[in-house]
MIDRENLUM-993673 format. One line per 8 residues: number of its first residue (from 0); for each residue x, y, z of N, C-alpha, C, O. Coordinates in nm, 3 decimals, decimal comma, m for minus. Example, Ala and Ser with C-alpha at 12.3 -4.5 7.8 and 13.67 -1.06 7.14 Angstrom:
BEGIN
0> 1,319 m0,569 0,780 1,230 m0,450 0,780 1,320 m0,330 0,780 1,424 m0,332 0,846 ~ 1,285 m0,225 0,708 1,367 m0,106 0,714 1,290 0,003 0,787 1,341 0,114 0,804
end
This chain:
BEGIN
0> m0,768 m0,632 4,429 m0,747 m0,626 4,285 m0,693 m0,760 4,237 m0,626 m0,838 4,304 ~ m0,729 m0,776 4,116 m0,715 m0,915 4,089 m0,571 m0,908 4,019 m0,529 m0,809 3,960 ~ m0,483 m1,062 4,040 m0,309 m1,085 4,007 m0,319 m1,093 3,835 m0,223 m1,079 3,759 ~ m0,468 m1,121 3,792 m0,431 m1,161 3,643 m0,521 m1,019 3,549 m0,582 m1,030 3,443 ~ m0,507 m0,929 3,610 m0,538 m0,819 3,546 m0,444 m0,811 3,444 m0,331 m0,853 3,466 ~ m0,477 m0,758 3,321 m0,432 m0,710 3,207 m0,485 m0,621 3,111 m0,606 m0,614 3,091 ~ m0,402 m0,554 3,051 m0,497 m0,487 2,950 m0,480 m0,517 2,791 m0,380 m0,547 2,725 ~ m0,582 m0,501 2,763 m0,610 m0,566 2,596 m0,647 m0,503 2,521 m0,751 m0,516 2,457
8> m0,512 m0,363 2,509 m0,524 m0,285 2,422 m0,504 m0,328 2,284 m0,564 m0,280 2,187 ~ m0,383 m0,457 2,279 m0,353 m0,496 2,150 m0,470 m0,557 2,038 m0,477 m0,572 1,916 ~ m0,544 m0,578 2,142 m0,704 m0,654 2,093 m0,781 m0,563 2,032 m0,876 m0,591 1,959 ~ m0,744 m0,455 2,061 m0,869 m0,348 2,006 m0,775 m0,258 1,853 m0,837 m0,170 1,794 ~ m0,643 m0,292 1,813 m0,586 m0,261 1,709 m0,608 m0,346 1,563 m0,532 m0,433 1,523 ~ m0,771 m0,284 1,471 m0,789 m0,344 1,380 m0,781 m0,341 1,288 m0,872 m0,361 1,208 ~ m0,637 m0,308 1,256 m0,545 m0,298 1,183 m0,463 m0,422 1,111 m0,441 m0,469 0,999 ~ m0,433 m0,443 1,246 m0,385 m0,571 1,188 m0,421 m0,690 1,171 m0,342 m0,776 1,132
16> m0,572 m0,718 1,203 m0,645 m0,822 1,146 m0,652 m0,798 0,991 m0,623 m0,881 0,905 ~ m0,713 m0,616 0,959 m0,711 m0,632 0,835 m0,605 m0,660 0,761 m0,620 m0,758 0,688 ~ m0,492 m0,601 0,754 m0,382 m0,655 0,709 m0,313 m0,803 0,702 m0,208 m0,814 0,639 ~ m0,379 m0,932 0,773 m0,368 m1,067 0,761 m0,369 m1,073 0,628 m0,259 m1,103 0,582 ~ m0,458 m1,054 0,545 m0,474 m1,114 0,433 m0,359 m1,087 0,319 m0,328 m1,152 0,220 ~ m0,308 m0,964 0,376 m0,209 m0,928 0,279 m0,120 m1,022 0,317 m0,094 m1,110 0,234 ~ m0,058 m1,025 0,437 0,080 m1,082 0,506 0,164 m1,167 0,379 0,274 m1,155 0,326 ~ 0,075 m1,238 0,366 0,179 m1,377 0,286 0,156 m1,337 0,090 0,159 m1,416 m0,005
24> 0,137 m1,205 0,092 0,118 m1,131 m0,003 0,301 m1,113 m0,026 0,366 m1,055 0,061 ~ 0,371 m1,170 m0,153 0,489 m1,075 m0,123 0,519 m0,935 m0,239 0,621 m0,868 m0,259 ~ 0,375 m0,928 m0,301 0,434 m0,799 m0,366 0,353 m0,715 m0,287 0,313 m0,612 m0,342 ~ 0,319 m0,736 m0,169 0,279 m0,569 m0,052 0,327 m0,598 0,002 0,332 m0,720 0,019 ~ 0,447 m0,465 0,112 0,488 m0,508 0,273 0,425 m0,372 0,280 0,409 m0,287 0,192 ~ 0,390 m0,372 0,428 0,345 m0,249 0,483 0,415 m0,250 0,621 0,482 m0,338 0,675 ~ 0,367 m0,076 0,677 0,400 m0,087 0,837 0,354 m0,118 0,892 0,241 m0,080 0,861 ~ 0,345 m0,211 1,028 0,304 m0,270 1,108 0,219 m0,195 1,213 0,113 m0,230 1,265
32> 0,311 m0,054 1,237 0,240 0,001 1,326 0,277 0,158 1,325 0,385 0,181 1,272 ~ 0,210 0,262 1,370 0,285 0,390 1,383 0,393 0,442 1,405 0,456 0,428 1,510 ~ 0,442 0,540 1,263 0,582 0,597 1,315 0,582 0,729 1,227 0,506 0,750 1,132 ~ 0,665 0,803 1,267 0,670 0,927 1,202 0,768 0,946 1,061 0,727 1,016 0,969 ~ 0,883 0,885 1,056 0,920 0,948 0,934 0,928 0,803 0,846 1,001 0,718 0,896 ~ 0,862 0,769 0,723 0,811 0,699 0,614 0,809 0,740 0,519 0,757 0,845 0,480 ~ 0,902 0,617 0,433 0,928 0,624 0,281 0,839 0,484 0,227 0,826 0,388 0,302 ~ 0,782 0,488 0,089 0,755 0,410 0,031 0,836 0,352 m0,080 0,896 0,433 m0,150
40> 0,847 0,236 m0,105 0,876 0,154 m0,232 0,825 0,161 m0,344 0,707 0,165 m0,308 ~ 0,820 0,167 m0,492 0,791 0,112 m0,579 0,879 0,056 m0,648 0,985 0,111 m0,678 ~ 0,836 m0,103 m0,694 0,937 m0,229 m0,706 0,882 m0,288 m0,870 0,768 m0,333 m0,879 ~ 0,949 m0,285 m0,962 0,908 m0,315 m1,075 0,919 m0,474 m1,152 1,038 m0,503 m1,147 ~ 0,871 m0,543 m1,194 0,903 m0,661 m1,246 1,047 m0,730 m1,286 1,075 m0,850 m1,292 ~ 1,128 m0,618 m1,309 1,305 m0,650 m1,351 1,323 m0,603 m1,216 1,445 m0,614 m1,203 ~ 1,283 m0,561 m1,120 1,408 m0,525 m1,020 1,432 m0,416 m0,987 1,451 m0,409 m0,866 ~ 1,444 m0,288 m1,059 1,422 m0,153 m1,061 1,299 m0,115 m0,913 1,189 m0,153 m0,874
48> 1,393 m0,031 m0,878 1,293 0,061 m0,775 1,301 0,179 m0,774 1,380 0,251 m0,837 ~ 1,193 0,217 m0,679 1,260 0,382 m0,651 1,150 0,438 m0,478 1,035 0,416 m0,440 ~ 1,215 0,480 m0,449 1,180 0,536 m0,295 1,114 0,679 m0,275 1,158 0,759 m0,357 ~ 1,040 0,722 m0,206 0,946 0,831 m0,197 0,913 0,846 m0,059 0,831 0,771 m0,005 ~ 0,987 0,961 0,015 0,908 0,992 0,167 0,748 1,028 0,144 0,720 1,107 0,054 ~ 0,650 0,973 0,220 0,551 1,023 0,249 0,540 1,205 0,258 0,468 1,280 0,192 ~ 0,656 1,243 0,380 0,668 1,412 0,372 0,634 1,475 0,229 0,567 1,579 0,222 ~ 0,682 1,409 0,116 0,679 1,513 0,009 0,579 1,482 m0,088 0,589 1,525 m0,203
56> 0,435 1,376 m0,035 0,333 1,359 m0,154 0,227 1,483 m0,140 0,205 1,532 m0,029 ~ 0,188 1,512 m0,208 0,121 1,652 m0,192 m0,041 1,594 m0,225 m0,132 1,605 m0,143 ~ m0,054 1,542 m0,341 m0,193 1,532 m0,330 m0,220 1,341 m0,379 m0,159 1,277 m0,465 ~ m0,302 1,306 m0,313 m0,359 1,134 m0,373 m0,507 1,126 m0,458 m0,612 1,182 m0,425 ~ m0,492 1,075 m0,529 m0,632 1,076 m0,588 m0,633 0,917 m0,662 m0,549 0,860 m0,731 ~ m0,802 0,864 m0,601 m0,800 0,735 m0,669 m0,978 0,800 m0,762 m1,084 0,836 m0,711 ~ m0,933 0,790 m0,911 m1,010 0,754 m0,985 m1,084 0,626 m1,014 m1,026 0,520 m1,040 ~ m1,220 0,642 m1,008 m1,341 0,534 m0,964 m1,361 0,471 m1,166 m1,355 0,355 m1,206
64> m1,378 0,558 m1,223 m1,389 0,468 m1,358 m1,365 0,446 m1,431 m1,433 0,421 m1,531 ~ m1,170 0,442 m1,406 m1,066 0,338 m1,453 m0,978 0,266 m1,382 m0,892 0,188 m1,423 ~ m1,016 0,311 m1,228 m0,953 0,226 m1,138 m0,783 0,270 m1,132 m0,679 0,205 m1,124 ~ m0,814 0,408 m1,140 m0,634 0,424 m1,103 m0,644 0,518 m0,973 m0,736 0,578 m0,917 ~ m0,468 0,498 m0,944 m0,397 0,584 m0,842 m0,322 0,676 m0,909 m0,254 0,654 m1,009 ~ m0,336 0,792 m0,846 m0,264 0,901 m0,882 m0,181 0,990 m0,766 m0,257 1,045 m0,687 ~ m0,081 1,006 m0,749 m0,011 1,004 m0,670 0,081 1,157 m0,705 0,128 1,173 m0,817 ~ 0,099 1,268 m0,593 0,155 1,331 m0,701 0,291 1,374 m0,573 0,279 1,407 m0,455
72> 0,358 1,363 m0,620 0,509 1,412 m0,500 0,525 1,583 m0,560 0,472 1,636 m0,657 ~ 0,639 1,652 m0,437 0,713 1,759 m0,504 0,778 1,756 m0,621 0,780 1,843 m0,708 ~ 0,849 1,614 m0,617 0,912 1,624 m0,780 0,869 1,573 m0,895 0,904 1,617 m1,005 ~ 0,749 1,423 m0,866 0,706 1,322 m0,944 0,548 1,322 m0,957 0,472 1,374 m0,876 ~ 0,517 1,264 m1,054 0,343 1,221 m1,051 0,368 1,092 m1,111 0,430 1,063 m1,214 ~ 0,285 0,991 m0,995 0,319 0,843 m1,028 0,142 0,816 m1,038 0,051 0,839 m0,958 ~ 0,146 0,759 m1,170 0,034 0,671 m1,173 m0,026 0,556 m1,204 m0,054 0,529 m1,320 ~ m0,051 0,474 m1,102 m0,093 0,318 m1,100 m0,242 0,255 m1,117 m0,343 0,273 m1,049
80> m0,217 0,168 m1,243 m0,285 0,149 m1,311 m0,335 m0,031 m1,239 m0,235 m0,099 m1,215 ~ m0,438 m0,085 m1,214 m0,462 m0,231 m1,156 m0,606 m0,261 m1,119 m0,692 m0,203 m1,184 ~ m0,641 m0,341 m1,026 m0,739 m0,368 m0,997 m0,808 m0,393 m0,855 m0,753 m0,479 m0,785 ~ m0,915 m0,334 m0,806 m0,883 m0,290 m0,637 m0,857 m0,212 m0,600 m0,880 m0,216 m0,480 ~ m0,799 m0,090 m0,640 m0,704 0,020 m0,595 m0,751 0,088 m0,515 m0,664 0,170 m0,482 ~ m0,867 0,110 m0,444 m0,920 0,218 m0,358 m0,869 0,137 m0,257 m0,820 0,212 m0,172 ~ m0,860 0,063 m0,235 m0,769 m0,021 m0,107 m0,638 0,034 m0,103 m0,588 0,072 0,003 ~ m0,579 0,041 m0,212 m0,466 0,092 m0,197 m0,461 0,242 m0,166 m0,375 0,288 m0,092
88> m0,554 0,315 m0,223 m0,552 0,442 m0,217 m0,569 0,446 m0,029 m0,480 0,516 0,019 ~ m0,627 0,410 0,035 m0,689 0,409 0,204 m0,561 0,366 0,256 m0,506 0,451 0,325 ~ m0,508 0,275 0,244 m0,396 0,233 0,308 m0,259 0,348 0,283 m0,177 0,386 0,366 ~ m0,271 0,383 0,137 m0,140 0,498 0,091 m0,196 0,663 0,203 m0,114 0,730 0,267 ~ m0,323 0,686 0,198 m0,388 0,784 0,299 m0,352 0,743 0,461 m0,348 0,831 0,547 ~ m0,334 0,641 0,482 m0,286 0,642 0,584 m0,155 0,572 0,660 m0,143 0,517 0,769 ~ m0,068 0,597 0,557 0,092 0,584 0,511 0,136 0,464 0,553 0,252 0,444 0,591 ~ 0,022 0,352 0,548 0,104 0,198 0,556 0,209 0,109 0,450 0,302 0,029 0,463
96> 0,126 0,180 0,331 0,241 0,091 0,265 0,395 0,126 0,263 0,449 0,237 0,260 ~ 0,452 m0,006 0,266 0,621 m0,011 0,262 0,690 m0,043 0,142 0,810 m0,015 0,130 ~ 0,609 m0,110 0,034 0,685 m0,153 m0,065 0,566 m0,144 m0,143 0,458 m0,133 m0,085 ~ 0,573 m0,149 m0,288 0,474 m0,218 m0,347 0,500 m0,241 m0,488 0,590 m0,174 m0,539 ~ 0,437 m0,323 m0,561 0,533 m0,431 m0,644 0,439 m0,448 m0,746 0,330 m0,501 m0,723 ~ 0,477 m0,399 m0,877 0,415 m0,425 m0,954 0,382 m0,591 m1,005 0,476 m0,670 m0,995 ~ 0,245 m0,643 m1,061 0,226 m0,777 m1,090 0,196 m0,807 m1,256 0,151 m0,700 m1,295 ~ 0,199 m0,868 m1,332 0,181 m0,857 m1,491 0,019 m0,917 m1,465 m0,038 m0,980 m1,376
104> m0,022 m0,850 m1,612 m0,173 m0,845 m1,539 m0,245 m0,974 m1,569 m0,364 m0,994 m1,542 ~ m0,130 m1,096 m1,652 m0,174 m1,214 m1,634 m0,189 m1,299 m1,508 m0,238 m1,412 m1,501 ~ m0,166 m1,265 m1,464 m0,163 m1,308 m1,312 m0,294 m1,274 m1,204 m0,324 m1,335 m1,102 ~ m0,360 m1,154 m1,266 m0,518 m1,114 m1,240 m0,568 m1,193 m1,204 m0,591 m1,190 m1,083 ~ m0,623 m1,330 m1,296 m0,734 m1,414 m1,221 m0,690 m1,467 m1,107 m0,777 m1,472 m1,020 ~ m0,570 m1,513 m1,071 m0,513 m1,542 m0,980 m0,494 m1,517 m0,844 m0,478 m1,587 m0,745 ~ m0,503 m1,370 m0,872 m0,491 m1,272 m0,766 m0,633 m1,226 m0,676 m0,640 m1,119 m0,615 ~ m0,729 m1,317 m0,680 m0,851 m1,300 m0,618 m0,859 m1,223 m0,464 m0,912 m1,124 m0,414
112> m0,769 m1,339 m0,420 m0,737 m1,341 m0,230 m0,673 m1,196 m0,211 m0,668 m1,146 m0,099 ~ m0,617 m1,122 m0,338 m0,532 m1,028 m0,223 m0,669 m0,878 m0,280 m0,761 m0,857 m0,360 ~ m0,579 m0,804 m0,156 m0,642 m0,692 m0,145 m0,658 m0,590 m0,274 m0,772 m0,552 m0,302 ~ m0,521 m0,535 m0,371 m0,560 m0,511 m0,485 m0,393 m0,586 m0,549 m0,312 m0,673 m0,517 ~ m0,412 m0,493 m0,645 m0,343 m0,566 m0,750 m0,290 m0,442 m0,850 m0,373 m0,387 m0,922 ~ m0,157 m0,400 m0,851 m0,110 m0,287 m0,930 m0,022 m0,355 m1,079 0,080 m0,424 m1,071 ~ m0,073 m0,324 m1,178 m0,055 m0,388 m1,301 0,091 m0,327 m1,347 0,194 m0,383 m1,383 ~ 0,057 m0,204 m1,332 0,157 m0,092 m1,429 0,171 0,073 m1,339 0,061 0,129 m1,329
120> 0,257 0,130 m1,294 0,348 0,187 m1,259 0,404 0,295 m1,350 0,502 0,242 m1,404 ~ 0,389 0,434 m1,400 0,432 0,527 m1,507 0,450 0,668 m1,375 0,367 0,734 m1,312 ~ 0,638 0,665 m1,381 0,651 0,801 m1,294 0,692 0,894 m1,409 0,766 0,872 m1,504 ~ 0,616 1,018 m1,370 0,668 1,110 m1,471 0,744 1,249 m1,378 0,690 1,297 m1,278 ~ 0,852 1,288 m1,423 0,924 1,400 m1,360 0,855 1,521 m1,365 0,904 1,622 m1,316
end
């Protein structure tokens, strides 16, 4: 058996290639890798946040022709309004995001390189 055997499982996790592009993104952080108990961020232009376990979202829905997220918890229905969002919706389905940060939507053309782009943020109780 050969001394420089290895295995290259980390090679076959393509995950985190896709996620490069975000990296140097700083209004997305996500998880890096699998874990069981996960809360998300939402981070607003002044500073304001607010936190949400994954455990308690009940249903996700990304609408195709206005481009929103709809998000609905036990206690809240949050809905995000931007550009791209079915990216976000796939990544929120499979509980990577860690933070996420609203951007003013002048900043749009700008924002080509990243994955999407969340304009506006409305939680309702």
């Amino acid at each position: 058996m050969s001394q420089e055997f290895r295995f290259r499982s980390d090679e076959f996790d393509n995950r985190e290639s896709d996620n490069q592009s975000q990296e140097d993104n700083p209004h997305y952080r996500f998880y890096s890798k699998d874990g069981n108990l996960r809360n998300f961020a939402i981070t607003w232009p002044d500073g304001t946040s607010k936190s949400y376990p994954y455990a308690f979202l009940v249903k996700l829905e990304y609408f195709a022709d206005d481009g929103r997220v709809v998000i609905t918890m036990t206690s809240d229905k949050i809905v995000m309004h931007g550009i791209r969002l079915k990216s976000l919706f796939n990544d929120l389905f499979y509980q990577l995001p860690l933070e996420i940060t609203v951007i003013d939507k002048r900043y749009n053309p700008t924002s080509s390189q990243l994955k999407f782009v969340v304009n506006d943020i409305t939680v309702m109780a």
